[in-house]
C-alpha positions in Angstrom: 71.1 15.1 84.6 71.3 11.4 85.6 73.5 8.8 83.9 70.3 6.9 82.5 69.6 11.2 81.2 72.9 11.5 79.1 72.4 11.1 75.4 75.1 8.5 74.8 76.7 10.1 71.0 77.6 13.2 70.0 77.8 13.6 66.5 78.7 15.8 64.0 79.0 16.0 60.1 81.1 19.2 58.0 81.6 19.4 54.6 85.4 19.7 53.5 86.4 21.2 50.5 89.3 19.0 50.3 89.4 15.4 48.7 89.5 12.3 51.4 93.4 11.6 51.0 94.3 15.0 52.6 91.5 14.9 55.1 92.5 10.9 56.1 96.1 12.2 56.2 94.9 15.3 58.9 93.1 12.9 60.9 95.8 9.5 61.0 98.7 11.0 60.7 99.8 12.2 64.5 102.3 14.5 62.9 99.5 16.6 61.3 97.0 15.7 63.9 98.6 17.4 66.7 98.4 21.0 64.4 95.3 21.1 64.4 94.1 18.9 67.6 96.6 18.7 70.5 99.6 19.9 71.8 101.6 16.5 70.5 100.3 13.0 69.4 101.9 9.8 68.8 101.2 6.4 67.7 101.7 4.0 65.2 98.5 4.0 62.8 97.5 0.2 63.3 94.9 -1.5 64.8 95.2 -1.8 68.9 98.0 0.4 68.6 98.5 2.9 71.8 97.7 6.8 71.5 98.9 9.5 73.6 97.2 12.9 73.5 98.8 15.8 75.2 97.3 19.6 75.9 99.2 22.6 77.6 95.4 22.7 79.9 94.1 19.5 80.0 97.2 17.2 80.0 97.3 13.8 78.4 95.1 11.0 77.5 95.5 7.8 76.3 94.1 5.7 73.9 94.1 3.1 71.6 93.2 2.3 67.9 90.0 0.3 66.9 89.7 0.5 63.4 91.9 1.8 60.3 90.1 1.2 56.9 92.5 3.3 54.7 90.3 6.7 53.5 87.3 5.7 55.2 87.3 5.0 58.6 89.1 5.3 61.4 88.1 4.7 65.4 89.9 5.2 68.5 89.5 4.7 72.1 90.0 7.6 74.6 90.2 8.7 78.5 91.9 10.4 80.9 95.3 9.4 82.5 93.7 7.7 85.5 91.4 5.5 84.1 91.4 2.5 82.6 90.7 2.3 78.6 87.0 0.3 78.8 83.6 1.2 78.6 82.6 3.2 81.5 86.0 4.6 81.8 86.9 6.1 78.2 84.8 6.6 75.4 85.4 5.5 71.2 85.3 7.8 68.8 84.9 7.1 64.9 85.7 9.6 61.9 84.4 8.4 58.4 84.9 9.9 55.5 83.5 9.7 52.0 84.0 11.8 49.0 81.3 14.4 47.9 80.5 15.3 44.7 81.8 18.3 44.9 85.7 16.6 45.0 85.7 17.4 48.3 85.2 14.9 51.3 81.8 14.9 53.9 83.3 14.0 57.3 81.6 12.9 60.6 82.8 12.6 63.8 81.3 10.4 66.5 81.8 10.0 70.1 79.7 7.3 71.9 79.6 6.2 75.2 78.6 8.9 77.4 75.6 6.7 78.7 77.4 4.6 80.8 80.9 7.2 81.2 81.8 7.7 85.1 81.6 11.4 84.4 78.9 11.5 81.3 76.8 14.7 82.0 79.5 16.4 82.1 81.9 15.1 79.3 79.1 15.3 76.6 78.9 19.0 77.1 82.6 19.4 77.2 83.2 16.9 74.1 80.2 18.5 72.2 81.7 22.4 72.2 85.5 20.5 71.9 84.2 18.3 68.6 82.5 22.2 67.2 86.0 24.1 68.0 87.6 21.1 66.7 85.9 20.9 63.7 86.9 24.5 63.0 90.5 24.0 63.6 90.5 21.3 61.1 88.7 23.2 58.4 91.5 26.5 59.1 94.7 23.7 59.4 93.6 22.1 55.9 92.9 25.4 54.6 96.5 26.2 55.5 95.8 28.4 57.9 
């Protein structure tokens, strides 16, 4: 697969039984974030504020926030340690949430910029099983598992 090949999103929508101030809080909040996501996260939930993301396999990447609109959207850029936090280099990926009708809260996740990502063909089909096990390990941490 060339670069011009790679799809340049992944996305994914789940259906949480849970209403949108408990999912927000799971997603922004680096103490809960890191349960269910990482080995540790930190940063201060503000706009162009920097992330650090840290596995036991993978080791750490930065980022940086984008957006934070308060129980509907937030959007951070991410890379790895080496590279420079840019297009081409990292890649941004958005949550939203909105409430369902059920109480609980529809939640999508997506990752764009695989297009144009030094490494794209084969990030997208890293990121796209991570975002499925990730997605799981969200529904099981807010299930209080």
């Amino acid at each position: 697969m060339t670069h011009t090949e790679t799809p340049d999103t992944i996305e994914r929508t789940t259906e949480l039984p849970h209403p949108v101030e408990r999912v927000w809080a799971a997603l922004t909040d680096p103490s809960e974030f890191e349960r269910w996501f990482c080995r540790s996260a930190s940063w201060e939930l503000r706009e162009g504020a920097p992330m650090t993301f840290r596995w036991d396999h993978y080791g750490t990447a930065p980022g940086v926030i984008v957006a934070v609109e308060p129980m509907t959207r937030f959007v951070f850029r991410w890379g790895s340690d080496d590279r420079p936090l840019e297009p081409g280099q990292s890649t941004v990926v958005e949550f939203t949430l909105r409430p369902n009708a059920e109480g609980g809260t529809t939640l999508t996740v997506r990752e764009s910029g695989f297009a144009t990502l030094y490494n794209g063909p084969e990030q997208i089909v890293d990121n796209t099983q991570g975002w499925r096990e990730q997605f799981d390990n969200l529904a099981r941490y807010l299930a209080g598992g």
